[in-house]
Backbone as numpy.savetxt, mean C-alpha at the origin, in Angstrom:
# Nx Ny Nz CAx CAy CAz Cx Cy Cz
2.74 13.77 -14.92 4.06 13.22 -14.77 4.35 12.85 -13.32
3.88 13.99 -12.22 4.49 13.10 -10.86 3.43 12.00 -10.46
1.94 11.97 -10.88 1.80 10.57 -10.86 2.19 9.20 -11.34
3.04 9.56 -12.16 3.38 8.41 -12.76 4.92 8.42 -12.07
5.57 9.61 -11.53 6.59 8.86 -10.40 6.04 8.45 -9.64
5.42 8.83 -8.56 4.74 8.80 -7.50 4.65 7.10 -7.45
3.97 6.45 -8.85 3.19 5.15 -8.62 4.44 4.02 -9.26
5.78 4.45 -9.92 7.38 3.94 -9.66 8.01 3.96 -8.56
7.99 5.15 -8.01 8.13 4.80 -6.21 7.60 3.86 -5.85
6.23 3.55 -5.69 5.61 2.58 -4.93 5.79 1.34 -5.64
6.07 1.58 -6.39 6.47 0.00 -7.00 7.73 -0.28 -6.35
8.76 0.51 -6.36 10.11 0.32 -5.73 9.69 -0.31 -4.44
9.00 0.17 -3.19 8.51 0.23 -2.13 8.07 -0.70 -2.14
7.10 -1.48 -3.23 6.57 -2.70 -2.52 7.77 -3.75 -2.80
8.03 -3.53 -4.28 9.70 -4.60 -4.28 10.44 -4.76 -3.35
10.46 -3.78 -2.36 11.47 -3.53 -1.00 10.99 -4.23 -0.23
9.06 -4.31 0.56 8.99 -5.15 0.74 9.01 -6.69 0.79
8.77 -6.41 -0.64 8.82 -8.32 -0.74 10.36 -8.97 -0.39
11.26 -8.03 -0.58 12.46 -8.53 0.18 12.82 -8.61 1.83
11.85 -7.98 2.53 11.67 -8.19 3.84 10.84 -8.74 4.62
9.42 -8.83 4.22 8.12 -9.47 4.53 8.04 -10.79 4.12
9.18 -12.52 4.67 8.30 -13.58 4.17 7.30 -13.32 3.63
6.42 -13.19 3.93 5.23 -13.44 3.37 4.23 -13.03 1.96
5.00 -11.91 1.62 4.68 -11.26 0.49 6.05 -11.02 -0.63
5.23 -11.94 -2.24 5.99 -11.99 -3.19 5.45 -11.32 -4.47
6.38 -10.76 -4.85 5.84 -10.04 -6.69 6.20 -10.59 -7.75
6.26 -11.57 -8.78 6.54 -12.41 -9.39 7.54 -11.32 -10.56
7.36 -10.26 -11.02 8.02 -9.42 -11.96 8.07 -7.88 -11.53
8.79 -7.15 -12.06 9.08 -5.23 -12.03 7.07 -5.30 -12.20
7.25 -5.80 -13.28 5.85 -4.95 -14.20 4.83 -5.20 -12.97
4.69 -6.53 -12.61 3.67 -6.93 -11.54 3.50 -5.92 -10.56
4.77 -5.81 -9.78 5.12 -4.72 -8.57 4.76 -3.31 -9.06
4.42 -2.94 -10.58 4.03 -1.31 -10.73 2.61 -1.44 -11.00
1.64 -2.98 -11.63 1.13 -2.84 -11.46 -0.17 -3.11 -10.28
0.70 -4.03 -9.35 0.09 -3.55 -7.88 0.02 -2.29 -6.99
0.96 -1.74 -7.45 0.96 -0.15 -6.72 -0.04 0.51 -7.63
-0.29 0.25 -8.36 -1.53 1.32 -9.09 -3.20 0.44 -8.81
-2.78 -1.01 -8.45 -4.34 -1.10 -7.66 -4.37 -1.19 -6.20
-2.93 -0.80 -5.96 -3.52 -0.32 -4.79 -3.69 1.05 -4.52
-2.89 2.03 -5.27 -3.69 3.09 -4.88 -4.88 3.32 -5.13
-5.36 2.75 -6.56 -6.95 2.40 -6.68 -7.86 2.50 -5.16
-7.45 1.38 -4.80 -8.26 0.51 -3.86 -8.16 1.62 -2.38
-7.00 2.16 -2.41 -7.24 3.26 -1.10 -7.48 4.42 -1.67
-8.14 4.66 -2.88 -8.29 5.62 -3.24 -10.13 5.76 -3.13
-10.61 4.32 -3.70 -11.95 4.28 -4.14 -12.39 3.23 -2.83
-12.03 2.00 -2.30 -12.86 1.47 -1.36 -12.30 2.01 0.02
-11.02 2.07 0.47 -10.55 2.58 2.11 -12.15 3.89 2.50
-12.44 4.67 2.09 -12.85 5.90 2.71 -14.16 5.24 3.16
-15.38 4.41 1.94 -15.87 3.35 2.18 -16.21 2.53 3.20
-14.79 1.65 3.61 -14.58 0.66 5.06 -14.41 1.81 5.81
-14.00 2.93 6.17 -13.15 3.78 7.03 -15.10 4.48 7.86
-15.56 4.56 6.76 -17.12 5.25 7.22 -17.78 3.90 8.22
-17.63 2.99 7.10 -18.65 1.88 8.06 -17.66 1.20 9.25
-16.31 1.10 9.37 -16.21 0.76 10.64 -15.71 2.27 11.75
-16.09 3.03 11.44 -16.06 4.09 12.38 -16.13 3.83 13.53
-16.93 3.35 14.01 -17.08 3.64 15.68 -16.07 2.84 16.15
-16.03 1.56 15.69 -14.56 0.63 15.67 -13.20 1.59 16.13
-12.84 2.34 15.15 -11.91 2.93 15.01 -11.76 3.89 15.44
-13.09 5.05 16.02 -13.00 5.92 17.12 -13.10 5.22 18.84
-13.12 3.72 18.76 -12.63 2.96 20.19 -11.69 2.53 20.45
-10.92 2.60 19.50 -9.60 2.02 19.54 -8.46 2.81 18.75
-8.93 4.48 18.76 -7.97 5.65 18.61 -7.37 5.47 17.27
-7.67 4.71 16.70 -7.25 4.79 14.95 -6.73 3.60 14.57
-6.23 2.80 15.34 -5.43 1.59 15.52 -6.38 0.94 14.47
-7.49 1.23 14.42 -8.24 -0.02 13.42 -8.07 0.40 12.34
-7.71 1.39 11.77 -7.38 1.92 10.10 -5.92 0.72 9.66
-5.01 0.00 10.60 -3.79 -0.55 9.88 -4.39 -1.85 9.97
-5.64 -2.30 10.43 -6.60 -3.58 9.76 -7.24 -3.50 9.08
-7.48 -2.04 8.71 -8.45 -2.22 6.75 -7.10 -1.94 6.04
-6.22 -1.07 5.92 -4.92 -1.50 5.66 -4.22 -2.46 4.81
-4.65 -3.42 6.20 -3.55 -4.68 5.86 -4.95 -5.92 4.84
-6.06 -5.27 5.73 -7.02 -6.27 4.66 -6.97 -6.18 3.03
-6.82 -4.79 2.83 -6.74 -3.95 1.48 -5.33 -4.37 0.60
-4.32 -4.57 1.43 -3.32 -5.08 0.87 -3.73 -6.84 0.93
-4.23 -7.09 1.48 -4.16 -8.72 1.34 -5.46 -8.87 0.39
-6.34 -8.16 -0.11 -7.27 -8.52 -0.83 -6.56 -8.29 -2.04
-5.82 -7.18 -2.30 -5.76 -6.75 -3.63 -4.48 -7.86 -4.03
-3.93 -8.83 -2.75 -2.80 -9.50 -3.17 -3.62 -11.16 -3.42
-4.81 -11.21 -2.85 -5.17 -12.77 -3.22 -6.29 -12.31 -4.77
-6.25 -10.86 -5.12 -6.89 -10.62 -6.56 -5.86 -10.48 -7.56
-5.15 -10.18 -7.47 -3.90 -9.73 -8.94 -3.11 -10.68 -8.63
-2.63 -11.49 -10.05 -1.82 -12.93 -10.22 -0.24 -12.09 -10.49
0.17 -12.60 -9.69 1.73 -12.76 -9.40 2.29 -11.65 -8.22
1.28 -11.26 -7.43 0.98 -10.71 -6.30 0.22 -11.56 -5.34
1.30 -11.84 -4.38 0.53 -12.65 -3.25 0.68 -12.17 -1.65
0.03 -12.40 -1.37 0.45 -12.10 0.27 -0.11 -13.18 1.26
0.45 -13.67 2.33 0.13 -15.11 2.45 -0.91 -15.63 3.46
-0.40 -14.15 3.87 -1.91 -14.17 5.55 -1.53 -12.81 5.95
-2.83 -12.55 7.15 -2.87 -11.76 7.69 -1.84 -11.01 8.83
-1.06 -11.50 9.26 0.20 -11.22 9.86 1.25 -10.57 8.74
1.13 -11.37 7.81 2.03 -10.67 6.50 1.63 -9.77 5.73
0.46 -9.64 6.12 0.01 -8.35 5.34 -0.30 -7.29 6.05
-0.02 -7.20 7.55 0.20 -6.14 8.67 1.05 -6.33 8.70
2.22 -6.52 8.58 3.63 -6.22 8.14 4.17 -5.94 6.68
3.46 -5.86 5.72 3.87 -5.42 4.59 3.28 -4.10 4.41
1.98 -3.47 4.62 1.26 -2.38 4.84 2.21 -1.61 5.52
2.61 -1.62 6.60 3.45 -0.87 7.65 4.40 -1.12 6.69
5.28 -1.71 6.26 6.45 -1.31 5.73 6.46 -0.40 4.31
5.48 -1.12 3.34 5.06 -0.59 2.14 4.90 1.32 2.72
4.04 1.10 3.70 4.03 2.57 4.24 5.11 3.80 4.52
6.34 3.08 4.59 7.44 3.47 5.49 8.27 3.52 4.17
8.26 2.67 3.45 8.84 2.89 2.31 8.60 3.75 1.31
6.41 3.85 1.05 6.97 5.15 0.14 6.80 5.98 0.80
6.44 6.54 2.43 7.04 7.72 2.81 8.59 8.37 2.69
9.52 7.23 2.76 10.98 7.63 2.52 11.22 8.21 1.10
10.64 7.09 0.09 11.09 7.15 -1.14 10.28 8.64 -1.82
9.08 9.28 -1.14 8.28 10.34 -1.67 9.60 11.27 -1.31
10.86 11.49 0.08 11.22 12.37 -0.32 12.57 12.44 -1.70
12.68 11.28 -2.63 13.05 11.19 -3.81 12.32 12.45 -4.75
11.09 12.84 -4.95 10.76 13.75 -5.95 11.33 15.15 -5.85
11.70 15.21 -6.82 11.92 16.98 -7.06 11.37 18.04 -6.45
12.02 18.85 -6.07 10.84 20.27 -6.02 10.27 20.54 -6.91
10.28 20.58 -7.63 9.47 21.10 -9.00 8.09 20.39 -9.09
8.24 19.20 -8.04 6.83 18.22 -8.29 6.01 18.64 -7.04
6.80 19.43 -5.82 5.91 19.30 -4.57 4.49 20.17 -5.08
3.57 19.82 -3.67 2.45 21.07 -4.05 2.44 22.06 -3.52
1.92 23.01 -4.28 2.21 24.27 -3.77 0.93 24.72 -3.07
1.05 25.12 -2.00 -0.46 25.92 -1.45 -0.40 26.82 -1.26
């Protein structure tokens, strides 16, 4: 069950973006929930992937290079899924960062009952 909030949040979140980011549009609700579920896919199964092979990249430039696989990851998964677009690379380092900011806000929406417990 909290994955399936978890991945309505992020649908909210990217809808939020597309109202602030020119550059990135979601054609429907359904579209926007189901881009948040390939994209967590996609930072779930390819980010760790890019994150290994551009390493040294990204230990020269203090991490800064993780919000360019990021924004690539959001712009790939937006020129692959139809009615998800993102228009370039400027707009998709600004939708990443916001998408980011958004479902960090919106995660504190869940219940206690959903946090984890350690």
């Amino acid at each position: 069950m909290r994955l399936l909030l978890v991945w309505i949040l992020s649908a909210v979140a990217l809808y939020l973006v597309t109202l602030i980011v020119p550059g990135v549009t979601v054609d429907t609700y359904l579209t926007a929930f189901v881009a948040a579920i390939v994209l967590s896919f996609a930072n779930t199964l390819i980010k760790p992937i890019l994150i290994v092979l551009t390493l040294p990249v990204t230990i020269v430039t203090l991490g800064l290079f993780l919000i360019v696989i990021n924004a690539l990851l959001f712009w790939g998964v937006g020129s692959f899924l139809p009615g998800f677009r993102v228009e370039g690379f400027w707009s998709a380092v600004g939708g990443v960062l916001l998408y980011s900011f958004f479902s960090w806000a919106l995660s504190f929406l869940l219940p206690d009952s959903y946090a984890r417990r350690t």
